[in-house]
N, C-alpha and C positions, 0 to 999 in steps of 0.2 A: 577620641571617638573613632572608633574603626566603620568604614568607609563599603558597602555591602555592594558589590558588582551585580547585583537582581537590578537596586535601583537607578543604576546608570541607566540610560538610553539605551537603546535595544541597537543602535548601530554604532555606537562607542565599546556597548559589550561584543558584539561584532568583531568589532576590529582588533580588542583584546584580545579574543579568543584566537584570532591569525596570527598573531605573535607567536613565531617559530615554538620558543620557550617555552608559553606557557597552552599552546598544542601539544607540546610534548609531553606536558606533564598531563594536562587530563588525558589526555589517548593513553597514557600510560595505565593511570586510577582505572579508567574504564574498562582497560584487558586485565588488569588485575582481579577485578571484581569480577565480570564476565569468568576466568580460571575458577574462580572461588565456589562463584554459582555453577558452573559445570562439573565440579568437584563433587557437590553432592546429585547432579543430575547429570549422570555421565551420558546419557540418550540424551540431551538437550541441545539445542539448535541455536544459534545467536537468534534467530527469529523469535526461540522460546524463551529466551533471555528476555530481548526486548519487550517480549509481550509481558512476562512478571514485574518486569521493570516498570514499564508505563502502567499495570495495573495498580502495582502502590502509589503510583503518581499519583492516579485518579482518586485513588482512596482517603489521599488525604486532602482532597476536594480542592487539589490543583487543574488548572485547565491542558489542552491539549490541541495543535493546529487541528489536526483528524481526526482525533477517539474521544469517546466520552460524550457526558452531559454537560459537560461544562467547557468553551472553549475563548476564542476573542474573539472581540467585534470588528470590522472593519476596518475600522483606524488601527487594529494591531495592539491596542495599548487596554482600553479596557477588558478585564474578564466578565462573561457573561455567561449564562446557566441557560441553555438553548430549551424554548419553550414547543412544541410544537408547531406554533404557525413558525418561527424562525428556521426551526429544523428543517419544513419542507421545503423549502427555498434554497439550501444548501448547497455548493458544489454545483448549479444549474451551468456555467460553463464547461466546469468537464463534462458535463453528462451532456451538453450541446457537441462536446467531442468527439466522445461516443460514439454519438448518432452518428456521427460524418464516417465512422469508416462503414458503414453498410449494416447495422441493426433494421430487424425488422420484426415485428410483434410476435410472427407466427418461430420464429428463429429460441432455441434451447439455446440460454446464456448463463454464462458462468462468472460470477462477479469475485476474481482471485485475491484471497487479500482483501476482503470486505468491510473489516472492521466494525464499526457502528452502524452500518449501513447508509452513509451522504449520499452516496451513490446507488447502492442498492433499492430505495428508497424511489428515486426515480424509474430506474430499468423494471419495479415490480408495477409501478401503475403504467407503463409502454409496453410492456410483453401481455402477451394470453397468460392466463390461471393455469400455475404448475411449470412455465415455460424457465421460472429463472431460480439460480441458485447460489447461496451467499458461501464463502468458502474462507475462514481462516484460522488462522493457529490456534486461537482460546475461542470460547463461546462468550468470555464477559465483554467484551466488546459487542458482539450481535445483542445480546441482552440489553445492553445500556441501550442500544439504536432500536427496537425494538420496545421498549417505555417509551419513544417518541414520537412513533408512528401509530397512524391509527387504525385500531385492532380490526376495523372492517376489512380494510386493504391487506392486510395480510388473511384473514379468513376467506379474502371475494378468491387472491391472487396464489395462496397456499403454495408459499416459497420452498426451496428445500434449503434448509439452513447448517451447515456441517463443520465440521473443526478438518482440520486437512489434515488426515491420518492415511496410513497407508488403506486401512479398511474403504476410505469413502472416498478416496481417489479409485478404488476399483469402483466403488458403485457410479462416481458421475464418470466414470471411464463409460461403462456399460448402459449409463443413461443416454451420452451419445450428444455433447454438446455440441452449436454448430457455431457459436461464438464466444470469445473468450475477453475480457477487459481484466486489466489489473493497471490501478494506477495508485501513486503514492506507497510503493512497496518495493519499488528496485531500491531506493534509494538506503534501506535500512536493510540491506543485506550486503554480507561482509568480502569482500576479492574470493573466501575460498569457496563460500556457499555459493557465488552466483551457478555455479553449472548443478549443484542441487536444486534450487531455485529452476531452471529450465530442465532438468530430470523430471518433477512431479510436473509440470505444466503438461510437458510433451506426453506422459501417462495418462494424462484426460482426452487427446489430440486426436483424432482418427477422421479420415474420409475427407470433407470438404472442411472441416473446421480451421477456423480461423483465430489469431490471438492478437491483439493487440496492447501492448504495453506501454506505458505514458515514462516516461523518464528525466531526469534533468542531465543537461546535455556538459558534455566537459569536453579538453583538449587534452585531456588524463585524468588517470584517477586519482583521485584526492579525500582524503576523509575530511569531511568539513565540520562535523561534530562529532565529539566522541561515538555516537550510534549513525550517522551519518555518512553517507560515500557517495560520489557523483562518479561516471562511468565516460569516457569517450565509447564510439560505436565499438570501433575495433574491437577493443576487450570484452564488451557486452556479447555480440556473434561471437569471439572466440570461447566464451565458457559456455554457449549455447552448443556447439559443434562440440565442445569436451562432453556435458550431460545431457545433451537428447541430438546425437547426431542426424537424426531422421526430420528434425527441423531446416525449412529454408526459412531465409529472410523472403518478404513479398516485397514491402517500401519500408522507408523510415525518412520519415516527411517532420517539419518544421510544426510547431503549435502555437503561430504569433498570438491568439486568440488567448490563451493560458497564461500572457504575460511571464513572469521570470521568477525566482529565486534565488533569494540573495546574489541578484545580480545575473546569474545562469538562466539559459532558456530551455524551454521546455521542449521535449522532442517526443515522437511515438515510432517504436518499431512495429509494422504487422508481419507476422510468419502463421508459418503453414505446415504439414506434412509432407515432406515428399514424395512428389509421385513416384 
């Protein structure tokens, strides 16, 4: 009887997965496959990778910590099919986060990286009608988040909802945001994309705007799952200064409230435009 590593314990598959050996061999499968699929999407992004990747996840009515209808409970161990009173309840610590670096209702925000909207979801019923705007690679993720919300509050709050193309990076350029959040998205972009990754940031960025990015904190970088990478500061500011050198750092403060990740602690950089 062969022996399936799903059902081991989630910190036994853990500790497998850090075995030098058998890191190296999924890191391998996964830039294999990632090649393959850019083979026939040569304009494809690991971002656009991951996002076709986790859609078949979802497709085949697996769950997801962040995306989708479907995710876990609590405890980490069962799957559950979020209903809407569950949904709204979602993420309320980071969006407790949020608030802390200086959101304020009347303030144009940009939620980068939005996903399903956990987050979005909040920021639309705290901001004024028309103030906020959900922003990421595919639209089936905002779809799936968007079945769980309820249809008044996006009718009262008339979001602007956008796939992040070069077209709609000029329009919320031109719309003139004055705040920026992206959290649970450094983490799934790869060493060479980060300074793309702050390229298009810094192209939404003008005047007093501000951005703040939630991250998981390392003492180097490490890819911790095959689609996964954890960043010390250093490196994060240096592919910032490689793609959008017009960016300063403002702080990059500690998030004890966020608790950890497998073990790592949560951190937020805020930057700015230079004067």
């Amino acid at each position: 009887m062969s022996i399936k590593i799903k059902k081991w314990p989630s910190r036994l598959k853990r500790k497998l997965r850090e075995l030098p050996l058998i890191e190296a061999i999924a890191n391998r499968i996964s830039d294999r496959r990632f090649r393959a699929w850019q083979a026939n999407n040569p304009d494809g992004t690991f971002g656009d990778y991951y996002a076709a990747k986790t859609i078949a996840h979802l497709e085949e009515g697996r769950s997801h910590y962040t995306l989708g209808q479907r995710g876990k409970a609590k405890d980490h161990k069962a799957e559950i099919d979020w209903t809407p009173d569950d949904f709204a309840t979602r993420a309320l610590d980071i969006w407790d986060a949020i608030l802390s670096f200086g959101l304020t209702p009347r303030m144009k925000c940009v939620d980068y990286g939005c996903g399903s909207l956990r987050l979005g979801q909040h920021a639309m019923r705290y901001l004024e009608a028309g103030k906020y705007c959900g922003m990421d690679v595919v639209d089936t993720f905002i779809n799936q988040g968007l079945e769980l919300i309820d249809p008044k509050l996006i009718a009262d709050k008339a979001p602007l909802l956008l796939t992040i193309t070069p077209e709609h990076l000029s329009q919320v350029a031109e719309w003139k945001p004055d705040f920026i959040f992206s959290s649970a998205v450094l983490q799934h972009v790869p060493p060479e994309e980060l300074p793309e990754y702050f390229r298009r940031l810094g192209s939404i960025m003008s005047g007093n705007c501000t951005a703040h990015i939630i991250y998981i904190a390392a003492s180097r970088m490490k890819r911790v799952k095959a689609l996964n990478w954890v960043y010390p500061l250093n490196q994060i500011l240096g592919a910032m200064a490689s793609g959008a050198p017009g960016l300063e750092l403002i702080e990059d403060r500690a998030m004890p409230t966020l608790g950890t990740v497998e073990g790592r602690k949560r951190r937020a950089i805020s930057i700015r435009a230079a004067a």
